[in-house]
N, C-alpha and C positions, 0 to 999 in steps of 0.2 A: 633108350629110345632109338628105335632104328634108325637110319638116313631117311626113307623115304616118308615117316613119322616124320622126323622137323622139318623134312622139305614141305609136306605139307602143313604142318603149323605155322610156319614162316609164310608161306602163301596165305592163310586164314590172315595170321598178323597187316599183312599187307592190302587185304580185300579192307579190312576193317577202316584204315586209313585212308582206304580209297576215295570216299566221301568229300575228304576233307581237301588231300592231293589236288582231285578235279578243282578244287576252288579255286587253281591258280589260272585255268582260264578265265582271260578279261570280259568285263561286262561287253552284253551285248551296245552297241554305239560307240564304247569307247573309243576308236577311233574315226571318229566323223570329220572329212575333210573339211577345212578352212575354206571354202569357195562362197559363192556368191549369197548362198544358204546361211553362212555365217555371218554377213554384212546382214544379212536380211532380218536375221534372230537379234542383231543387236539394234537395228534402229528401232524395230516393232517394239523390242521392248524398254527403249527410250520414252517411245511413246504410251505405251500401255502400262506399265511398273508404276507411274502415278492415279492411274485408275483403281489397279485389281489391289495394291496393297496396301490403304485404307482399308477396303472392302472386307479380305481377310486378316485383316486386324480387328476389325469388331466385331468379325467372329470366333475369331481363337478368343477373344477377352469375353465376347457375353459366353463360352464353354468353361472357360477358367472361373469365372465368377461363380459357374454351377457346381462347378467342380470343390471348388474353396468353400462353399456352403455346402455340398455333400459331407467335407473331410470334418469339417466342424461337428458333424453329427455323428459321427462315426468315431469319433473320439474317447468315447465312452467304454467302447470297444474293452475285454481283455487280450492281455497276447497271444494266447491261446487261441479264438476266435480268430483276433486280426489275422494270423496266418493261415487258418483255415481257408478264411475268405479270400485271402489273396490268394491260395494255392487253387480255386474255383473260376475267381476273373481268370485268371492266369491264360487257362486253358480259354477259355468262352474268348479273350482276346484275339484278334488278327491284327498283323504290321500292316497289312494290306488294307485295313479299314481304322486309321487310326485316330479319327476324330468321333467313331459309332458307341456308342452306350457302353459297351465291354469295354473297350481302351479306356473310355471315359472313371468307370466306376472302377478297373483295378488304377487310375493314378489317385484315386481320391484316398483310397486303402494304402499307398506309397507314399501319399502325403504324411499320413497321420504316421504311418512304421520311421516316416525320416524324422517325425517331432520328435519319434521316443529314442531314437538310436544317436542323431547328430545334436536333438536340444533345440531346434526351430523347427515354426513350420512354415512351408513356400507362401509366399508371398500371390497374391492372384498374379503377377507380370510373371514372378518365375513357372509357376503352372504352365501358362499362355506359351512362354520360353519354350515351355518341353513340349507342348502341342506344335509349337510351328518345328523342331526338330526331328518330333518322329513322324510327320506328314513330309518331310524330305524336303525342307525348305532352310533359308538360311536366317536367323532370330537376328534382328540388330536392336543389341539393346543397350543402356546406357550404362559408361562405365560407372563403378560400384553398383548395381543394380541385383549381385550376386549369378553374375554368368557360371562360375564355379560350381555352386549349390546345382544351376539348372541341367548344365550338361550331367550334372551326377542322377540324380531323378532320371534323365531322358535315357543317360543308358544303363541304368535298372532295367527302365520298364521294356527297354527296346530285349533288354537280355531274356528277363520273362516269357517274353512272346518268340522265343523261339532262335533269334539272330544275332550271333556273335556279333562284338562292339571294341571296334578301335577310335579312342579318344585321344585324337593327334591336336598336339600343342607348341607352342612357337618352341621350346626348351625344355630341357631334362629338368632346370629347374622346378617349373611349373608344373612339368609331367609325373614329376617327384611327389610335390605336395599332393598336387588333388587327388592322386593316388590313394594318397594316405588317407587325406580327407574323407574317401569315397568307402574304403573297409569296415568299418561298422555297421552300416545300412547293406552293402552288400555281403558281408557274411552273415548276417541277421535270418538273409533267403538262399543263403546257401549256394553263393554264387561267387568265384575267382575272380581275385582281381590279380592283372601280373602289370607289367611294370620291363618299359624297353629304355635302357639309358646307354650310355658309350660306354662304362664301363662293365657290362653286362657281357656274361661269355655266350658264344652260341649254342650251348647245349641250353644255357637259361633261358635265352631268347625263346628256343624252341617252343618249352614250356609255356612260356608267359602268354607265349601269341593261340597256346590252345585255352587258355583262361577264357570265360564266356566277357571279360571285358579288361581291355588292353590299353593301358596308357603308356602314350610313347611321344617323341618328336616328332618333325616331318621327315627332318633330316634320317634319322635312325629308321625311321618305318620305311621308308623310299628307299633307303638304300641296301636295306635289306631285301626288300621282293628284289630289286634291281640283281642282288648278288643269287636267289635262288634264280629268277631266268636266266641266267647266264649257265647256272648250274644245270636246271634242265635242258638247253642249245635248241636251237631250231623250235619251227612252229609247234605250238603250246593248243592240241585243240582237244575237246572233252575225248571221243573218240580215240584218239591217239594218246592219250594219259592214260585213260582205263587199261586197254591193251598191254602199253608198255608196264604198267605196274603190276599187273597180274601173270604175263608171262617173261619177264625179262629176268635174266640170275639178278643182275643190280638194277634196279630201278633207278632211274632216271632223277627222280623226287627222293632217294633217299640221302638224308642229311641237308635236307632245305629247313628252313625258319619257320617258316610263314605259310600258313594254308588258306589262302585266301586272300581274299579282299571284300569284306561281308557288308557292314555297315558304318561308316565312319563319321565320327561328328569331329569337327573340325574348330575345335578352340582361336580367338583371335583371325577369323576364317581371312580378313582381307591380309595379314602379316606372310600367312602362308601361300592361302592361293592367288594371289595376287602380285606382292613385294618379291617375292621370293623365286617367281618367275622367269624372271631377266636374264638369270644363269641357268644351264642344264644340268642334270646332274650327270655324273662323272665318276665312273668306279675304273679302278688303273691299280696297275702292278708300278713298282719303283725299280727304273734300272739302275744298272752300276754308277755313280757319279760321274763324270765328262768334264772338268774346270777346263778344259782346253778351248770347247764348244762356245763353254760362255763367254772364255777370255777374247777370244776372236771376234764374236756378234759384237760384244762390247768395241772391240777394237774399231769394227766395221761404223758404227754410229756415230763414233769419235771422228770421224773424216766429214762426217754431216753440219751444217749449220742449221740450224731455226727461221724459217721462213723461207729463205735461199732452195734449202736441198728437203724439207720436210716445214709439214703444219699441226698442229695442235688443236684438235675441238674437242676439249674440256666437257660438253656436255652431252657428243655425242662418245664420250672416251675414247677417241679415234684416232690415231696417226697417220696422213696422208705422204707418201713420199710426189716428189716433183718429177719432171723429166731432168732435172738439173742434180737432185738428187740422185735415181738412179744411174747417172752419168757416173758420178761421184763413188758409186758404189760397183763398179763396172771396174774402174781404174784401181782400185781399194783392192779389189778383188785379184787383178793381176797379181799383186805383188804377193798374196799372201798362198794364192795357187791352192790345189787341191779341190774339194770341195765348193768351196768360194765363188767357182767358177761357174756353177750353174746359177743362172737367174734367180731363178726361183726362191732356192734356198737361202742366197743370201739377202735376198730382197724382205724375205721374212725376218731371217733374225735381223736384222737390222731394227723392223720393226719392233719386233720383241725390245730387243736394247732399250730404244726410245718409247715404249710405253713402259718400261721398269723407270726408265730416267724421269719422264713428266708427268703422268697419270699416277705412277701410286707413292702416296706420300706416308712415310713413318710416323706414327702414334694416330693415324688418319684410316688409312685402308689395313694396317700392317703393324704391328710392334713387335719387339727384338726382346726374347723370352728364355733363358736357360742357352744362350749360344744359337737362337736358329729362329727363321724370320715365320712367325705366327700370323696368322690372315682375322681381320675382325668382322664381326658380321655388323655390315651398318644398320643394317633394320634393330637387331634387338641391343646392340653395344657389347656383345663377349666374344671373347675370342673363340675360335673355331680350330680345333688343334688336330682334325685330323684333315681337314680343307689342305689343299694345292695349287697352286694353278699350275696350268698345263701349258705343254706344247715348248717348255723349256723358261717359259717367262718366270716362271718361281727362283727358277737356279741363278736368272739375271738379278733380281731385287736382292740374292741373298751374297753375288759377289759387289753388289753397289754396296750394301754393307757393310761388307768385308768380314763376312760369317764363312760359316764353315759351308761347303757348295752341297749338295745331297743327288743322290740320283734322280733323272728325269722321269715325268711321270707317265707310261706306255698306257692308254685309255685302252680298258678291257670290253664296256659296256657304258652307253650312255643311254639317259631320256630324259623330257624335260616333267618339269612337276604336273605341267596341266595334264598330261599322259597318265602319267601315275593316279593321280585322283578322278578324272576320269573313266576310270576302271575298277571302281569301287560300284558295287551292285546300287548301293544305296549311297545317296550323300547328303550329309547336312551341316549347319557350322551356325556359330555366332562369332559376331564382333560387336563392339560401339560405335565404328565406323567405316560402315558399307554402302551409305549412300550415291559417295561419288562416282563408284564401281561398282553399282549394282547391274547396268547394263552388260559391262564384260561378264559379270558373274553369271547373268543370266544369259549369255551367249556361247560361253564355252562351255560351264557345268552345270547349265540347264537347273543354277539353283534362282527362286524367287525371291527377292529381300522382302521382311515382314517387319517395319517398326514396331517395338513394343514399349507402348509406354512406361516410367518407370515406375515403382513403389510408391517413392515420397517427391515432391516437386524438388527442382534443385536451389540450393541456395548459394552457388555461384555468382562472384562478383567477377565483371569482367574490366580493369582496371585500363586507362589508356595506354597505350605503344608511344615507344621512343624511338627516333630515327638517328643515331648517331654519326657523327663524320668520318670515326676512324674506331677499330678495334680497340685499343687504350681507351678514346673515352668510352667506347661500352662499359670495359669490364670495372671502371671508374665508379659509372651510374651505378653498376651491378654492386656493388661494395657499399656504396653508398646506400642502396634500397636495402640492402641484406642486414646493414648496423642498424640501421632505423627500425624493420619489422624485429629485429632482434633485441632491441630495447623494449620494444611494448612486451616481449614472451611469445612471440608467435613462432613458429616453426616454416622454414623457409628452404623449397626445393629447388635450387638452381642444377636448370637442365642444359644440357647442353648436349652438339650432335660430336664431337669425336675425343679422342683422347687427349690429344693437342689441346683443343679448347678448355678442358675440364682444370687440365691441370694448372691452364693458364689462367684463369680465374681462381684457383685455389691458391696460386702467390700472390695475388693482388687481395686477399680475402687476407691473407699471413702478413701481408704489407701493412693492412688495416689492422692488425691486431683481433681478427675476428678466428675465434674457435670453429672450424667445424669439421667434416666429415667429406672424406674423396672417394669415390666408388664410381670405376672404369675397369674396361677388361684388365689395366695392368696389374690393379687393386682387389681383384674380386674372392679373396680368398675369405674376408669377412663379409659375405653379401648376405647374408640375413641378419646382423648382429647390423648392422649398419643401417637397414632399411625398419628394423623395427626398433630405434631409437631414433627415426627422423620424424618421427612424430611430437615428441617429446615437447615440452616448452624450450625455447629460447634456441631452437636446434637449428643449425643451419648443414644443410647437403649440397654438395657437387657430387653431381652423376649424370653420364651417360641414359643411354638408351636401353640401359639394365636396370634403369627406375623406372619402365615405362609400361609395356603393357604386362598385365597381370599383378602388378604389383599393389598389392594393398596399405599402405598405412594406415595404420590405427592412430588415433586423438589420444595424447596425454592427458590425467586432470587439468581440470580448468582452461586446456587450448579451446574448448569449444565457446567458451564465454569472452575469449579475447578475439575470436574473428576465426578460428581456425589457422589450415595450414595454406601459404601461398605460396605460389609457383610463380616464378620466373624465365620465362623461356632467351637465351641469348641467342638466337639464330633459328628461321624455318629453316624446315625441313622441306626439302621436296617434294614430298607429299603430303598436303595439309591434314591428311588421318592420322600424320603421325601423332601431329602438332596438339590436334585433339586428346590424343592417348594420351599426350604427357600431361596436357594440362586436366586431365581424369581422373591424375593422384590426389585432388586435393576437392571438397566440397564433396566425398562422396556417402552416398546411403543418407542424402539428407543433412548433412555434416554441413556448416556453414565452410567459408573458404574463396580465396579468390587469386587469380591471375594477373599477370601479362608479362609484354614482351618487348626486348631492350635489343635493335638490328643494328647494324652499320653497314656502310656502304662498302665494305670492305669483306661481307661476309663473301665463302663460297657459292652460296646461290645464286647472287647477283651476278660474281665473277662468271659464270658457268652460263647461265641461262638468262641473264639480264642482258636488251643492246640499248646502244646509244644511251651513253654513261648519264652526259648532261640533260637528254630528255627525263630518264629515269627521276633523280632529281627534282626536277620540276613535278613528276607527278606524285612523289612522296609513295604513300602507304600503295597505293594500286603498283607500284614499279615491281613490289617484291610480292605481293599475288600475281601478275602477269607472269614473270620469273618462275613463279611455281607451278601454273598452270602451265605452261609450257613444258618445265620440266612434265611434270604427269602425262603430259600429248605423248615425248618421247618417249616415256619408259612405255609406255602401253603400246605402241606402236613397235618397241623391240619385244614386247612379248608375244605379242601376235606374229611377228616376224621368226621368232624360234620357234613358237609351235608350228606354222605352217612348215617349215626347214624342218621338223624332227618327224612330222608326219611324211613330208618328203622323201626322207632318206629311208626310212623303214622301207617305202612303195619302188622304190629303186634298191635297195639292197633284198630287200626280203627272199628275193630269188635264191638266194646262196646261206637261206636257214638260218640266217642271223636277224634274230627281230627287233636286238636290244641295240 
C-alpha cells in the first residue's frame, strides 16, 4: 500500500470515530452559574417538589400497571417472535418521548425477555422505576425494592433506543455484580456490556466505555474523562474537535477512554451526587519525596499551643492560627531561615502539621496498610488506595506515623463531581434516600425526585433508642443485645461508622464469649464470604459502612419465622440517609426484621456538631438530631461553596486554555 493509500485510510479510520470524539464536548448548561438563579431553583422547588411528585407518581404507576398487564399477555410469546417484536418497538421507540405507546410497548416485550433470561419478572414499582429513569428523573425507592433489577431494564431499553448508557455506582464492588447480573438479558439483544474497575488497563477501558452500556464507579468514570480533558488541553468545542481530528498528523483525541458523556443513571444517586461532593476531584503527578519539607512544617507546629497560638473546629474541619500564633511562627521561622521566612509558606505548613495532628485520626479517616498510610472513604467504609491528599498534608500523617514519607502530590487537573455529572447529555439516578436532598438535587442537576411506592408493605420493626453516658456502657448494652438476639437464632448486624469503633466492639463481643464476624476496610479481603453468611441463624456481624448501601443479605432457613435479621446501629451518622441505608439491610423485599439504635454522649457527632454539653442532656434524643441537622446545614453549605469556587476558577483561568 502506498503512503498516500494509508494516509488516507488513516484519515477514513479517523472520520469514523469522529462521531464519537465530538462526544466529549460538554452538555449544553453544564456549566450554569451559582448566582441568584440557583437560590431561586432551589427554594421553588422546596416548594413545588411536594406538589408535582405525588402527581407524577400516579402516573408513572397507573403506566406500569398497564405495562405489567401488557407483559402478562404477551407472555405466551415464542422467542422467536418475542425478538422479532422487540426488534419492531425498538425502532418505533424515541428517548425523547419516553412515556408514549412505542416506549411503553417495547418495556412490556423487556419485561417478559427479563422473566426468560434472569427468572423473574419486574415487579409494577420496578416498571414505574424504569419509567421515572428513562423520562430523566431521579426514582426514590425503597431499599430491597430491587433497584438493581430496575436500573438493569432502564438501561436495556435506554440502549435499544439508540443512547449509549453509563451505569455509575458508589464501588467496583457493586459495579462488578450488576454487571454480571445485567449479561444475560443484554446479550440475549445483542448488546455489550463492559465494565470500568481500578484495576482495568486503559487499552480495556477504552473498549468497555465503547460497549452500548458501561458499568463503572464515580470515582473511576470522573476520573477518567478528567484524564482525557487534560489529554486533549485547551477549549474542547464541536468545531474545533472535528477540525483537529480530521486534519491534524496526531489528533488531539487520540488515545483517550471515554467518548462521551451520553446517558447516565446513577446508582445510590444521593451517596454519589451528593456525599461525595465536599471534595474535588484531583488528578496529580507524584514528586520526588521531600522528608526534609515535612520535618520542618512538623517542626514549625511544635512551637504552637492549642488555643493560645491556633483553634480547632472539628465540625468545620478547620484550623484557625491566632495573632499570637503567627507571632509564634515568625520567631520559629528566624531560626530555621531559608524558605521559612516567607509568610505565607510557613503559615500554611504549619497548618497542614496541625490538621495531620488533630483532624485525621487513624483507623478513622486513615489506616496503616503494607508500610504506607491508606485514606478510607467514610461514606462507603473501604479504603481508597489510589486517594491522596494533597498540598503536602499526606506526607505530614505519614511522617506522624513514622512510615516511609512518599512524594508530594503536583495537581495536574482538577473538577468537582457536580461539574462532571452535570455534563452528561442526559441524567438520571435512584436511591432510598433522596428526600432530604431532593431540593439540592433538583437545583444543581435539574433532577426531579419521584417516590415509588414499594412492591410488598414493609414489615420493619422500629425498636426503642438508648442514650448511654459513656462509650463502655454502649458497647456493654451492644454485647448484651447481641447474646440475647443470638440465643433466640436471630442474625444480628452491628453497624458501626469507623474502623476504630468496629473493632472496638468486636473485643467487647470476644470479652462476652460471643462468635462473630469483623468486616472494615482493614478486613475486606473476605467481603462477600462474610456478607452472605450474615444472614444465617444465630450470626452475629461487625461492619462498617461496607455493609451499607447495596448490600443484600439473604434470610437463612427458618430466620424468617424467628423475627428475621436486626440491626443495631451504635452511633448516627451525619447524615440521617446514611442511617436509613444501614438500617435497609434488614426487613427487606417484605422480609420481617427490625432495628435500633444504642448512642452515647460521648459519640463523634455530639463532639463535633453538638453545643452546650448539659443543655444537650436535658433534651435527650432531639440533642443528636439537632447535631445531625446541623451537620447536613454544613456539609451542604461546603458544597455549594466548591462548586461556586470551581465554576469560578475555570471563568478566571479559562483565558490561558486550561479548562480543567
Amino acid at each position: 500500500m502506498s503512503d498516500l493509500a494509508m494516509a488516507l485510510d488513516a484519515r477514513a479510520q479517523a472520520a469514523v470515530g469522529l462521531g464519537l470524539f465530538r462526544q466529549m464536548v460538554p452538555a449544553a448548561g453544564a456549566e450554569q452559574a451559582l448566582d441568584w438563579r440557583f437560590t431561586a431553583r432551589r427554594m421553588m422547588s422546596q416548594v413545588t417538589q411536594p406538589v408535582t411528585a405525588p402527581i407524577v407518581r400516579h402516573r408513572v404507576m397507573w403506566i406500569a400497571r398497564g405495562i405489567a398487564r401488557r407483559a402478562r399477555k404477551l407472555r405466551y410469546l415464542d422467542d422467536a417472535i418475542l425478538f422479532a417484536r422487540i426488534e419492531v418497538a425498538r425502532q418505533k421507540a424515541d428517548l425523547r418521548k419516553p412515556l408514549a405507546r412505542p416506549a411503553r410497548h417495547l418495556l412490556a416485550l423487556l419485561c417478559v425477555l427479563t422473566e426468560r433470561q434472569l427468572g423473574f419478572l419486574p415487579f409494577r414499582s420496578q416498571i414505574a422505576g424504569v419509567l421515572v429513569l428513562v423520562s430523566g428523573r431521579l426514582a426514590e425507592m425503597e431499599t430491597g425494592s430491587g433497584k438493581t433489577l430496575t436500573a438493569s431494564v432502564a438501561s436495556v431499553i435506554v440502549a435499544l433506543m439508540g443512547e449509549r448508557v453509563h451505569v455509575i455506582t458508589a464501588n467496583d464492588y457493586l459495579a462488578a455484580r450488576d454487571a454480571e447480573a445485567l449479561k444475560p438479558l443484554a446479550q440475549a439483544l445483542g448488546l455489550r456490556v463492559g465494565l470500568i474497575t481500578a484495576d482495568i488497563e486503559p487499552p480495556d477501558r477504552a473498549e468497555a466505555y465503547r460497549c452500548a452500556i458501561t458499568y463503572g464507579s464515580n470515582q473511576e468514570m470522573a476520573f477518567d474523562y478528567l484524564r482525557d480533558r487534560i489529554r486533549l488541553g485547551g477549549e474542547v468545542g464541536a468545531l474545533r474537535l472535528t477540525f483537529d481530528m480530521i486534519s491534524a498528523e496526531t489528533p488531539r483525541g487520540a488515545g483517550i477512554s471515554m467518548n462521551g458523556l451520553p446517558f447516565a443513571i446513577v446508582d445510590e444517586a444521593d451517596s454519589v451526587l451528593i456525599d461525595e461532593c465536599r471534595t474535588p476531584l484531583i488528578l496529580s503527578s507524584t514528586a520526588p519525596p521531600d522528608p526534609e519539607w515535612a520535618t520542618a512544617a512538623w517542626q514549625l507546629s511544635d512551637a504552637l499551643e492549642q488555643g493560645r497560638d491556633f483553634s480547632v473546629e472539628p465540625s468545620a474541619r478547620r484550623i484557625e492560627l491566632t495573632a499570637s500564633g503567627c507571632r509564634a511562627l515568625t520567631r520559629e521561622a528566624e531560626k530555621m531561615g531559608g524558605i521559612w521566612r516567607n509568610t505565607a509558606r510557613r503559615e500554611h505548613a504549619a497548618t497542614l502539621a496541625l490538621s495531620a495532628r488533630h483532624l485525621f485520626e487513624r483507623d478513622e479517616h486513615y489506616l496503616i496498610e503494607d508500610g504506607a498510610v491508606k485514606l478510607i472513604d467514610e461514606y462507603t467504609g473501604r479504603v481508597s488506595p489510589d486517594r491522596a491528599l494533597s498540598d503536602g498534608l499526606h506526607q505530614l500523617i505519614e511522617l506522624k506515623e513514622e512510615v516511609e514519607i512518599t512524594g508530594r502530590r503536583e495537581v495536574l487537573g482538577r473538577m468537582t463531581y457536580q461539574r462532571f455529572f452535570r455534563r452528561y447529555r442526559r441524567l438520571a439516578g435512584m436511591t432510598g434516600t433522596a428526600r432530604e436532598v431532593s431540593a439540592e438535587l433538583n437545583a444543581v442537576y435539574g433532577l426531579s425526585v419521584v417516590p415509588v411506592p414499594p412492591p410488598r408493605p414493609s414489615k420493619r420493626r422500629y425498636w426503642r433508642g438508648r442514650i448511654l453516658g459513656s462509650e463502655r456502657a454502649k458497647w456493654d448494652k451492644v454485647a448484651a443485645r447481641a447474646s440475647q438476639l443470638h440465643a433466640q437464632g436471630r442474625p444480628v448486624l452491628i453497624a458501626t461508622r469507623t474502623v476504630r469503633a468496629s473493632e472496638a466492639v468486636s473485643a467487647r463481643l470476644t470479652e462476652a464469649g460471643l462468635s462473630h464476624e469483623l468486616l472494615n476496610a482493614a478486613q475486606s479481603g473476605q467481603e462477600a464470604e462474610i456478607i452472605a453468611a450474615a444472614g444465617q441463624r444465630g450470626a452475629i456481624t461487625v461492619a462498617t459502612n461496607m455493609a451499607g448501601r447495596g448490600v443484600d443479605i439473604g434470610l437463612g432457613l427458618q430466620v424468617k419465622s424467628l423475627g428475621g435479621m436486626h440491626v443495631i446501629l451504635t452511633e448516627l451518622h451525619e447524615a440521617g440517609r446514611i442511617d436509613r441505608q444501614v438500617i435497609g439491610r434488614c426487613a427487606r423485599q417484605g422480609d420481617p426484621g427490625s432495628c435500633e439504635a444504642f448512642v452515647s454522649w460521648d459519640d463523634p457527632l455530639i463532639k463535633s456538631f453538638g453545643r452546650l454539653r448539659l443543655l444537650m442532656r436535658l433534651r435527650g434524643p432531639r440533642a443528636f438530631h439537632r447535631a445531625q441537622a446541623r451537620a447536613e446545614r454544613l456539609h451542604a453549605r461546603a458544597r455549594t461553596d466548591l462548586l461556586r469556587h470551581d465554576l469560578r476558577r475555570e471563568e478566571q483561568f479559562g483565558f490561558a486554555g486550561r479548562v480543567e
